[in-house]
C-alpha positions as CSV (number, residue, x, y, z in Angstrom):
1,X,26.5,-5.4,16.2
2,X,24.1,-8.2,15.2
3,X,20.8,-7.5,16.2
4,X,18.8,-10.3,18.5
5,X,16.4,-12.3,16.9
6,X,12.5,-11.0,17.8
7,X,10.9,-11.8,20.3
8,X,6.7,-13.0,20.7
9,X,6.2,-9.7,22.3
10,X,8.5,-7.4,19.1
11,X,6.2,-9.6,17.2
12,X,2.8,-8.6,18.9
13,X,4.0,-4.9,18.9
14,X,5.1,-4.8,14.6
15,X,1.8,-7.1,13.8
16,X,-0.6,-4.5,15.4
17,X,-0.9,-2.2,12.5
18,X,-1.5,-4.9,10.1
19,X,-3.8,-6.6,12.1
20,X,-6.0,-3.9,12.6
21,X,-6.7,-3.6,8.9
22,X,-7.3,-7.5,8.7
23,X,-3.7,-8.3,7.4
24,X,-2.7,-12.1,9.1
25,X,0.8,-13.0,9.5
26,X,2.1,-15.7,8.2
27,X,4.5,-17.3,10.7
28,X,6.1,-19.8,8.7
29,X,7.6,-17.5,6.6
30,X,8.5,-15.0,8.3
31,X,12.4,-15.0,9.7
32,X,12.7,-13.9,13.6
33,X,16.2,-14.6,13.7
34,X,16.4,-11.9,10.8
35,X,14.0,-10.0,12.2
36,X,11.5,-9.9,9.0
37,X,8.0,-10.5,9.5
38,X,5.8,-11.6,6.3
39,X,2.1,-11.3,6.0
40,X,-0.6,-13.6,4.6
41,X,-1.3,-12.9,0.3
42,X,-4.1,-11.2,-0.4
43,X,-5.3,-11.2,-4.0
44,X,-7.0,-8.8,-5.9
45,X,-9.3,-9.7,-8.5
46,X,-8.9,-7.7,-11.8
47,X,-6.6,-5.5,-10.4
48,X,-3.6,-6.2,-12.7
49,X,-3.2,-5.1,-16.3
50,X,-6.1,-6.0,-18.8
51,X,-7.9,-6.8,-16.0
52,X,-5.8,-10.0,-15.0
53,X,-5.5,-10.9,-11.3
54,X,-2.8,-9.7,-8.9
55,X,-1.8,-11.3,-5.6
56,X,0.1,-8.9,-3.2
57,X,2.7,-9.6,-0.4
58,X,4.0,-7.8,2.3
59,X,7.1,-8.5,3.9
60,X,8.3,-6.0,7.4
61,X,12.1,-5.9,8.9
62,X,13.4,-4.0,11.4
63,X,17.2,-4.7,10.8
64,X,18.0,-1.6,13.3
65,X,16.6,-0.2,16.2
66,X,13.8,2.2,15.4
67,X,13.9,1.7,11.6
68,X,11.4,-0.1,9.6
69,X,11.1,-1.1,5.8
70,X,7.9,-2.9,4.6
71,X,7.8,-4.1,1.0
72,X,5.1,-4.4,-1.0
73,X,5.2,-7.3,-3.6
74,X,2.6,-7.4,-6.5
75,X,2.6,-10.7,-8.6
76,X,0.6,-11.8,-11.6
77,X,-2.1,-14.7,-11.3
78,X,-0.4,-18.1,-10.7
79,X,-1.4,-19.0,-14.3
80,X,0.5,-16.1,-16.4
81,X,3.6,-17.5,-18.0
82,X,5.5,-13.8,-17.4
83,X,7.1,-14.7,-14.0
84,X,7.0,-10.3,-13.4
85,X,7.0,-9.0,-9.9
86,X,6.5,-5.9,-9.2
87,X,7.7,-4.5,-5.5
88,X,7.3,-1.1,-3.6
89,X,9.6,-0.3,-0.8
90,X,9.3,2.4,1.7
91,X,11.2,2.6,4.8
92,X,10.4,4.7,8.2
93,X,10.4,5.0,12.3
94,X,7.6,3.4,13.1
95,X,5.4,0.2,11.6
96,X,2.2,2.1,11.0
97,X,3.5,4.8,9.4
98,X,5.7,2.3,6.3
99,X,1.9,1.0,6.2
100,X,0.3,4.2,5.9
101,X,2.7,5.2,3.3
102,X,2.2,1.5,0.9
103,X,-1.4,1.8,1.5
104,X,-1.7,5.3,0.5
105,X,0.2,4.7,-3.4
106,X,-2.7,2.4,-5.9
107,X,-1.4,-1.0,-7.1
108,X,-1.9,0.3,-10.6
109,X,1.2,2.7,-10.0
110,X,3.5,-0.8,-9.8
111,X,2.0,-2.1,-13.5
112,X,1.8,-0.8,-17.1
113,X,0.2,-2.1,-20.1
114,X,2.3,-1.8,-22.8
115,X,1.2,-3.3,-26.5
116,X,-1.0,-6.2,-24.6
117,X,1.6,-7.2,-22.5
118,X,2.8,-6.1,-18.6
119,X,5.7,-4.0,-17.5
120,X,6.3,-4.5,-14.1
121,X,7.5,-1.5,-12.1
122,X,9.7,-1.4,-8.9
123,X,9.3,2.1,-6.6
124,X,11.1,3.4,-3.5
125,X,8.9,5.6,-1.5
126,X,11.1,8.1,0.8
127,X,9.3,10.4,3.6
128,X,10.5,13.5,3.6
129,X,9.4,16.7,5.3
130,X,7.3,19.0,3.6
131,X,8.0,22.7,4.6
132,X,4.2,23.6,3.7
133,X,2.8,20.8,5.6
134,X,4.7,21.3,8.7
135,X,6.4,18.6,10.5
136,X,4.5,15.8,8.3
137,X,5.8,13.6,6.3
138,X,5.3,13.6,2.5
139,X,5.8,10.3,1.1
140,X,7.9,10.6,-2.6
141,X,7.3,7.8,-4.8
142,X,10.3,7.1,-7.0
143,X,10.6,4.4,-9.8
144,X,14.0,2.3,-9.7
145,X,13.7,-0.7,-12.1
146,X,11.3,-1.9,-14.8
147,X,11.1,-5.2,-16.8
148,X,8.6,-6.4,-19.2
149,X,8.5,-9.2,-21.5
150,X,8.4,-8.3,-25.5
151,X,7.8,-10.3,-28.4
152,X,10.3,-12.9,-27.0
153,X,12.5,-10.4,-25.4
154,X,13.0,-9.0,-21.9
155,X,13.6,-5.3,-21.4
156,X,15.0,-4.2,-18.3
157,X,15.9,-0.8,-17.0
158,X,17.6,0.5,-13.7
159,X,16.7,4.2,-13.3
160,X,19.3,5.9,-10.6
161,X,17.8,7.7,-8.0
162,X,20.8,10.6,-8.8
163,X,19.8,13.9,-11.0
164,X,21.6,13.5,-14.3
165,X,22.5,10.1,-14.3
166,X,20.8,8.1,-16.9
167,X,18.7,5.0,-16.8
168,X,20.5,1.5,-17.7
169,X,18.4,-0.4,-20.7
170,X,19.4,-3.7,-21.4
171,X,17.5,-6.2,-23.9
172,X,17.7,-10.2,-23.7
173,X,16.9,-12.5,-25.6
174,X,15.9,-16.5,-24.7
175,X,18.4,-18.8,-24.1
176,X,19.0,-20.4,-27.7
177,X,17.2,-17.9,-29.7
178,X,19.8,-16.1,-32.5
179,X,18.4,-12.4,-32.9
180,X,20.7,-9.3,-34.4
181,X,19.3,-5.8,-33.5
182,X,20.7,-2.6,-35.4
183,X,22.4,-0.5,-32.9
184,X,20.0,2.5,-33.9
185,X,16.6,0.7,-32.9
186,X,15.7,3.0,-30.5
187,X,18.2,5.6,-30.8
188,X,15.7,7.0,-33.8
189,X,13.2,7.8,-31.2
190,X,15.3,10.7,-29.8
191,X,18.5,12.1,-28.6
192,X,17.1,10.6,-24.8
193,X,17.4,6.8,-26.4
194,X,20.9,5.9,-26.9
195,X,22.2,3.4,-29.4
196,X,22.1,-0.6,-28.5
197,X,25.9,-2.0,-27.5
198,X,26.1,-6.0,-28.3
199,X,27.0,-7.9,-24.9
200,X,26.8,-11.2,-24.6
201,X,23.2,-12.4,-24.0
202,X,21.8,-9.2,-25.3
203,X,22.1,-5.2,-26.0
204,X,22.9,-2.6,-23.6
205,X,22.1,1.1,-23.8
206,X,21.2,4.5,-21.9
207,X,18.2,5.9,-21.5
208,X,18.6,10.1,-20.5
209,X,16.1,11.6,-18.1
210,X,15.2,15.1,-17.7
211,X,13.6,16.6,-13.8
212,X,14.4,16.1,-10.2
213,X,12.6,15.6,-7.1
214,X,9.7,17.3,-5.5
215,X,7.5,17.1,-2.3
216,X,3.7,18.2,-2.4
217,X,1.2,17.1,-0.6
218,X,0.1,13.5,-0.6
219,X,2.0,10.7,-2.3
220,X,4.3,12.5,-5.1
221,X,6.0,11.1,-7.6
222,X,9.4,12.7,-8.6
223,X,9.1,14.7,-12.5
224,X,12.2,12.1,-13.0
225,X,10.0,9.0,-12.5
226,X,7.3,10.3,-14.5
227,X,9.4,11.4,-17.3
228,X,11.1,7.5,-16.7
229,X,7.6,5.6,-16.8
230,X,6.9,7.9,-20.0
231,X,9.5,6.8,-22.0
232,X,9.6,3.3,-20.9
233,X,6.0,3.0,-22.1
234,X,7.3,4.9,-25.6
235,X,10.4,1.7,-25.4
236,X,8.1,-0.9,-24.9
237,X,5.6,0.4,-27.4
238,X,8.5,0.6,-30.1
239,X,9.9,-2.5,-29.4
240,X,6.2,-4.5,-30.1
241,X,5.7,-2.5,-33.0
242,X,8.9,-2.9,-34.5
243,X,9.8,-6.6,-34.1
244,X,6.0,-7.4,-34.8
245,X,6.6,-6.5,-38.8
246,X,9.3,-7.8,-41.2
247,X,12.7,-6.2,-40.5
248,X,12.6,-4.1,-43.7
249,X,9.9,-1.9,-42.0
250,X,11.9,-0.7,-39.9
251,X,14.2,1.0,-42.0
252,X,11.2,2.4,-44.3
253,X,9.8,3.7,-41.5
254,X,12.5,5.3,-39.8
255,X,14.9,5.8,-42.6
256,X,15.2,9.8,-42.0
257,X,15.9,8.8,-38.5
258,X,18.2,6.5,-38.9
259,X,20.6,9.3,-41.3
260,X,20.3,11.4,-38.7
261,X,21.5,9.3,-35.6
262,X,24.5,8.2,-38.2
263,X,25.4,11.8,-38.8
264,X,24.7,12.1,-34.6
265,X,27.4,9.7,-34.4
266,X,29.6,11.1,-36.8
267,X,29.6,14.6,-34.8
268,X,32.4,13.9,-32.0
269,X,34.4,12.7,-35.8
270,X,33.6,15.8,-37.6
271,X,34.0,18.1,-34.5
272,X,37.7,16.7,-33.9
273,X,38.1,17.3,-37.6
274,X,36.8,21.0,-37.7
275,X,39.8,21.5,-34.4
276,X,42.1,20.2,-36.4
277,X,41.7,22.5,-39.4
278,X,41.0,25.9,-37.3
279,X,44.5,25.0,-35.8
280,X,46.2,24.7,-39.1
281,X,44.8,27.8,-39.8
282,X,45.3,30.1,-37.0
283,X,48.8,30.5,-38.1
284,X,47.3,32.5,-41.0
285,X,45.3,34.9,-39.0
286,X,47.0,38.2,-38.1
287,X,45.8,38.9,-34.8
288,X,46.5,41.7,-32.4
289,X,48.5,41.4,-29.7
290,X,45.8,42.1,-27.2
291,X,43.1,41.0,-29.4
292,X,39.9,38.7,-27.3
293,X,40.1,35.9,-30.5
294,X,43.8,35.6,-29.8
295,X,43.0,35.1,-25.8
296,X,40.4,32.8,-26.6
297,X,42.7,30.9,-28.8
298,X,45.5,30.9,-26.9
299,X,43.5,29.2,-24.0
300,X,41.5,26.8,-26.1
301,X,43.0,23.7,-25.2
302,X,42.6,23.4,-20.8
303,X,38.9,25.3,-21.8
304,X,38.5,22.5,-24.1
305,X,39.6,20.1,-21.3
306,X,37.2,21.3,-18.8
307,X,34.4,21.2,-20.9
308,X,35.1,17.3,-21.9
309,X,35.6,15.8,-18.5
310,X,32.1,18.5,-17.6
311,X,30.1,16.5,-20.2
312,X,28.0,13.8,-18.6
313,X,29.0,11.4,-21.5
314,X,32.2,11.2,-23.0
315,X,31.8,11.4,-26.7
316,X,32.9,8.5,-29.3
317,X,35.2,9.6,-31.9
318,X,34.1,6.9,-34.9
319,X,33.1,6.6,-38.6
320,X,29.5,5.2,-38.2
321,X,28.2,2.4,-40.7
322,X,25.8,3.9,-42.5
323,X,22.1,2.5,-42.4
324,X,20.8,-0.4,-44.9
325,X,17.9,-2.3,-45.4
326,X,17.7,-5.7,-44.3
327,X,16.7,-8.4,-46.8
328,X,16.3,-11.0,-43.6
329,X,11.8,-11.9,-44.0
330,X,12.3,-12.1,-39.9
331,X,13.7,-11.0,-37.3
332,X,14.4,-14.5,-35.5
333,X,15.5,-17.8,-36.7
334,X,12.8,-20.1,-37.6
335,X,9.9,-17.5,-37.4
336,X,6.6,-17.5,-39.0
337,X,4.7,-14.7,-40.9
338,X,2.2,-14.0,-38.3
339,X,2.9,-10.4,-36.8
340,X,5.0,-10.7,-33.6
341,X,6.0,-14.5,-34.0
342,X,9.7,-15.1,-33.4
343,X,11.9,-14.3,-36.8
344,X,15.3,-14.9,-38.6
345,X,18.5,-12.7,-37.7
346,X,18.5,-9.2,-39.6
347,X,21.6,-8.2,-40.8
348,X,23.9,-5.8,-38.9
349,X,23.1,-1.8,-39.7
């Protein structure tokens, strides 16, 4: 059932909190009929990365009875080109205590330097009890997206609040600009890094997380976030490094690497293959009758089965390219020499 729109005394009774720690409410943009209350900018000098300036918003609903979700929104200066946001969500019973819980988490926590430029980073907070503190609630910080903007490119990642799942990564380029990536840039950094997929206004890719969630005292973040802002900040790094130099380095650097995500690739290939000869050969082997090997064999296939649809990724039977040096000077079309200017497409690895 719709919920009416709020009245001047809802209004009175949500602003209270805020207005006892000097928060105003801005009227004109808040929504009554949609029962969401916003709150006056505040900035904060040199509180962003490098020192820049931040301005932070908070918006409050109450879309149902007794539930509350205030978000926290955390924008560069007015006169950085980036355009990132960064925004913190909590929801709760009661207005004071979604403020307590914001209050309580830094507004460093929603930025990250990477390479001289910002990553903006979006966090959930959840209250949940915490058996040692009693009834109270422990607020659990837990990062959800992050974008940044690098060397000409923006990175985006959706982290899944669900153990095992692994993060989304997707890479765009400017509208007009003509860019090839090999499939294996990041993929050399680690089995967690997957290898790029061409889409249509970018790359696509996985990004594996190890930990789970966990309440202590205080405002926690989950070992999954932690391990998530870790190797974004490893990405992000890459990435500026990487498309900073001539696309040649890449390959000199990483050449090692890059053989061994090919022969990574080549696995589910060479696995099938090694099936397919131990079957052609069991025929050979004189086995008992009540021998273990012969059980073992005899039930390979549904044990097989159940093992493939167990894994968390199905696995790509394929003959991978094998990796070559490009002979492109730049990475983009129309680039100059200077480290980290845009550069000419690199041929496909």
């Amino acid at each position: 059932m719709a919920q009416s729109p709020l009245t001047h005394h809802e209004i009175l009774g949500l602003a209270e909190p805020f207005a006892r720690r000097g928060m105003r409410l801005d009227l004109s943009a808040s929504d009554r009929a949609e029962r969401r209350l916003a709150f006056a900018t505040t900035a904060h000098p040199g509180a962003g990365p490098a020192g820049s300036d931040l301005c932070a918003t908070l918006r409050l609903e109450n879309p149902h009875p007794g539930r509350y979700r205030l978000t926290r929104t955390l924008d560069l200066a007015a006169n950085s080109a980036d355009g990132l946001q960064a925004s913190l969500q909590v929801d709760g019973d009661s207005p004071a205590g979604v403020l307590d819980a914001v209050s309580a988490v830094p507004l460093t926590t929603q930025w990250a330097e990477v390479a001289g430029d910002a990553m903006a980073l979006d966090h959930h907070i959840v209250l949940r009890a915490d058996p040692a503190a009693g009834s109270d609630l422990t607020p659990l910080l837990t990062l959800t997206h992050a974008t940044a903007q690098i060397a000409g490119l923006t990175l985006k990642v959706r982290v899944p609040t669900v153990t095992g799942v692994p993060a989304e990564l997707s890479l765009t380029a400017a509208t007009g600009d003509r860019i090839e990536l090999p499939d294996d840039l990041l993929a050399v950094l680690g089995w967690p890094w997957s290898r790029l997929q061409r889409v249509e206004r970018g790359w696509t890719g996985v990004l594996r997380l190890s930990g789970k969630d966990e309440v202590r005292h205080g405002v926690a973040t989950t070992t999954r976030s932690r391990d998530a802002r870790a190797r974004l900040q490893t990405t992000a790094e890459h990435l500026a490094r990487t498309l900073a130099e001539p696309p040649r380095r890449f390959h000199e650097r990483w050449a090692a690497r890059r053989w061994g995500v090919t022969l990574r690739r080549a696995t589910p290939l060479l696995g099938g293959v090694a099936l397919l000869l131990g079957a052609a050969a069991v025929p050979r082997i004189d086995l008992a009758e009540d021998s273990v090997l012969r059980m073992l064999i005899f039930h390979a296939p549904p044990l097989l089965l159940v093992a493939l649809f167990c894994m968390r990724e199905m696995p790509r039977i394929e003959i991978p390219p094998l990796p070559r040096v490009s002979t492109a000077p730049h990475w983009r079309e129309g680039a100059s020499t200077e480290a980290g200017a845009p550069v000419q497409d690199l041929q496909q690895s």
